[in-house]
C-alpha positions as CSV (number, residue, x, y, z in Angstrom):
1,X,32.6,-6.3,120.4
2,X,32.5,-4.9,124.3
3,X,35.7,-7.0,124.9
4,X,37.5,-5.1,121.5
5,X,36.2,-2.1,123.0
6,X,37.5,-2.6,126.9
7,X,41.3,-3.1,125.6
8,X,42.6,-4.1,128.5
9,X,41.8,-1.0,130.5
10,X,40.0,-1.3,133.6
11,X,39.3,2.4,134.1
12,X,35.5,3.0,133.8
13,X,35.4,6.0,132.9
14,X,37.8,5.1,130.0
15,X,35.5,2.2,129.0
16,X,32.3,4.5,129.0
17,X,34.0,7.2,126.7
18,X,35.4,4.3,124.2
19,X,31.9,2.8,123.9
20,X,30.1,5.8,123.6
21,X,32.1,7.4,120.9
22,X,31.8,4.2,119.0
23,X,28.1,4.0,119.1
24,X,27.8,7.8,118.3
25,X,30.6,7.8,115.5
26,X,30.4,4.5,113.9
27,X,26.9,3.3,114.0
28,X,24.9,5.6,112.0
29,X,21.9,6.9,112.8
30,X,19.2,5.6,110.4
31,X,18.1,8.8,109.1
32,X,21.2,10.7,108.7
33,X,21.9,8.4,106.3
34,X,18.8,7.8,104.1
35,X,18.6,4.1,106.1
36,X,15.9,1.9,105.1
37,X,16.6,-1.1,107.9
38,X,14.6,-0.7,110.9
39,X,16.8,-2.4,113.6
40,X,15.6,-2.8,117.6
41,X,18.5,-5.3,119.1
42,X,22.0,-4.4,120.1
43,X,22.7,-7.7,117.7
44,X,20.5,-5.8,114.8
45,X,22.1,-2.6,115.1
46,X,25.5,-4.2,114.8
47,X,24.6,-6.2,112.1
48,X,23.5,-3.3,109.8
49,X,25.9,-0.5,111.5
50,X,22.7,1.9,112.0
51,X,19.7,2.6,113.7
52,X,17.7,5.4,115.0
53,X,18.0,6.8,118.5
54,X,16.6,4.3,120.3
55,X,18.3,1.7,119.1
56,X,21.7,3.4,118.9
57,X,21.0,3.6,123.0
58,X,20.0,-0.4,123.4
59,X,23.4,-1.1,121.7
60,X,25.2,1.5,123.7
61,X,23.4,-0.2,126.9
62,X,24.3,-3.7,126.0
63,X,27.9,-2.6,125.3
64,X,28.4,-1.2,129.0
65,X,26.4,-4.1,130.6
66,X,28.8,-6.7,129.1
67,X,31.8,-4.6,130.9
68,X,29.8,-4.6,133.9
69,X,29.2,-1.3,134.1
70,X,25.1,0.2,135.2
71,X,23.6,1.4,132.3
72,X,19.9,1.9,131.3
73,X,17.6,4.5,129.1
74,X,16.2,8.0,129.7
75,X,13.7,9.5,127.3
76,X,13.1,13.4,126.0
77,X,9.7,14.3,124.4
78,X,11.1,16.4,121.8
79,X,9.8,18.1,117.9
80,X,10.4,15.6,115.5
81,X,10.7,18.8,113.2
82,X,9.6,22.3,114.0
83,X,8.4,23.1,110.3
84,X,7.6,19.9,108.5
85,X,6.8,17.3,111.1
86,X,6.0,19.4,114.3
87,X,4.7,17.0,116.5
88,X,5.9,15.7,120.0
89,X,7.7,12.2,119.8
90,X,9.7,10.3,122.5
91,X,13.5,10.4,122.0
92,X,15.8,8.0,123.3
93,X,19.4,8.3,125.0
94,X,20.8,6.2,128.0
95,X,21.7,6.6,131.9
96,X,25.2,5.2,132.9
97,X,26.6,4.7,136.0
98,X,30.7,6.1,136.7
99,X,31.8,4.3,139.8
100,X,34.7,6.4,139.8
101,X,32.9,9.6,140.2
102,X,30.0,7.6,142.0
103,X,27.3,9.7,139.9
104,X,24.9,8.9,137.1
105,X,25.4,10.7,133.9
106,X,23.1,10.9,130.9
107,X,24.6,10.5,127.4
108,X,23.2,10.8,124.0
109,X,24.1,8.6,121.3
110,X,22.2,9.6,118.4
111,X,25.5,10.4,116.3
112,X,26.4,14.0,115.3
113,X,25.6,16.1,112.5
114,X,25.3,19.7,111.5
115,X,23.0,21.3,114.3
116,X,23.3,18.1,116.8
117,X,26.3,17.9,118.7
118,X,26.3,15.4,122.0
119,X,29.0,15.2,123.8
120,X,30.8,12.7,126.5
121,X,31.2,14.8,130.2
122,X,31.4,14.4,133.2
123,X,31.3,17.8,134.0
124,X,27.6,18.5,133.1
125,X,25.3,17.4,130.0
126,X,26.1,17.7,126.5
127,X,23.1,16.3,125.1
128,X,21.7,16.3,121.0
129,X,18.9,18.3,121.7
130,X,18.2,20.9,124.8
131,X,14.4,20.7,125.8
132,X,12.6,23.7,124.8
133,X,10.0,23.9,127.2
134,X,8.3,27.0,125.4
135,X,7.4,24.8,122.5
136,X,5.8,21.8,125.0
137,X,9.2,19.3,124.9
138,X,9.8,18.0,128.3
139,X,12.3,16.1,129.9
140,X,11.8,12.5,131.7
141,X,14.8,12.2,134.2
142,X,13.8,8.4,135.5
143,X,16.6,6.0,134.3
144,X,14.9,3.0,133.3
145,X,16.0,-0.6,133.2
146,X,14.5,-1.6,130.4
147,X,13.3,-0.2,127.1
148,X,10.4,1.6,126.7
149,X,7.7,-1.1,125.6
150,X,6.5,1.6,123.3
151,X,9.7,2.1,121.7
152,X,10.2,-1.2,121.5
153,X,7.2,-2.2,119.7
154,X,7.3,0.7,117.3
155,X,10.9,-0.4,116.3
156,X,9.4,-3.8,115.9
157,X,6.0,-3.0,114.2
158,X,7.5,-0.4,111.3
159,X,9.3,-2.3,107.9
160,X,10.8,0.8,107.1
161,X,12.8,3.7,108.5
162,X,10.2,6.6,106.4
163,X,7.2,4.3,108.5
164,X,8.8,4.4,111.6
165,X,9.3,7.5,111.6
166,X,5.6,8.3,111.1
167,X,5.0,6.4,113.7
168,X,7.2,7.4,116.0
169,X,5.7,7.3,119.8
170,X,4.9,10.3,122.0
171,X,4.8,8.8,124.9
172,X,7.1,6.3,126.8
């Protein structure tokens, strides 16, 4: 899939935008679309062409390792849902290194919708969600190398997307 992706251009910046908008655009985030599959693995998520956050960021992260290019994961604490569900839970999007620009950006591959909009930049971040710091979301800036073991193990654990996502971790 990364080599489909890399079409012979050797621009990285080129090669980030290509594989972000695919992630964001054609794998659909679980719960946008009434999803049931719980997938974890980059393999999983292209298998079933969804998953939620987090797994839509371990794809996106395997995609740009494959071209050789730094990537790893960065975590918001964030509402799940200010009226039904309003509760802290840990919300996953990915680091990536542009050696043109020799900087670290964040992007967010969670997959638009009406009220989410994330956004490739260089420029400055166009993330999902902003982090409200009046209602107690906060903002982790670390770029890890791995997954959150967390994450990983509630992605794991839960059958279901509807389980999951009542189980989703507030902490990384």
């Amino acid at each position: 899939m990364a080599g489909q992706l890399l079409a012979g251009s050797h621009d990285d910046v080129e090669i980030v935008r290509a594989m972000y908008h695919f992630v964001r655009d054609e794998i659909a985030h679980s719960a946008d679309i009434g999803g049931q599959v719980v997938t974890c693995k980059a393999s999983e998520v292209l298998e079933h062409r969804q998953g939620i956050c987090y797994a839509k960021a371990h794809l996106l992260a395997a995609l740009l390792r494959c071209a050789g290019i730094p990537a790893g994961f960065c975590y918001q604490r964030l509402l799940l849902d200010d009226e039904q569900m309003p509760w802290l839970v840990v919300h996953g999007l990915n680091a990536v290194y542009i050696g043109r620009e020799k900087k670290w950006i964040r992007l967010d591959a969670r997959g638009n919708k009406a009220g989410v909009e994330a956004e490739f930049s260089l420029e400055g971040e166009k993330l999902a969600f902003p982090v409200r710091t009046e209602f107690g979301e906060s903002e982790d800036l670390m770029i890890y190398a791995q997954p959150s073991e967390k994450v990983v193990q509630a992605l794991q654990r839960h059958q279901t997307v509807a389980a999951l996502f009542a189980n989703l971790p507030s902490e990384i």
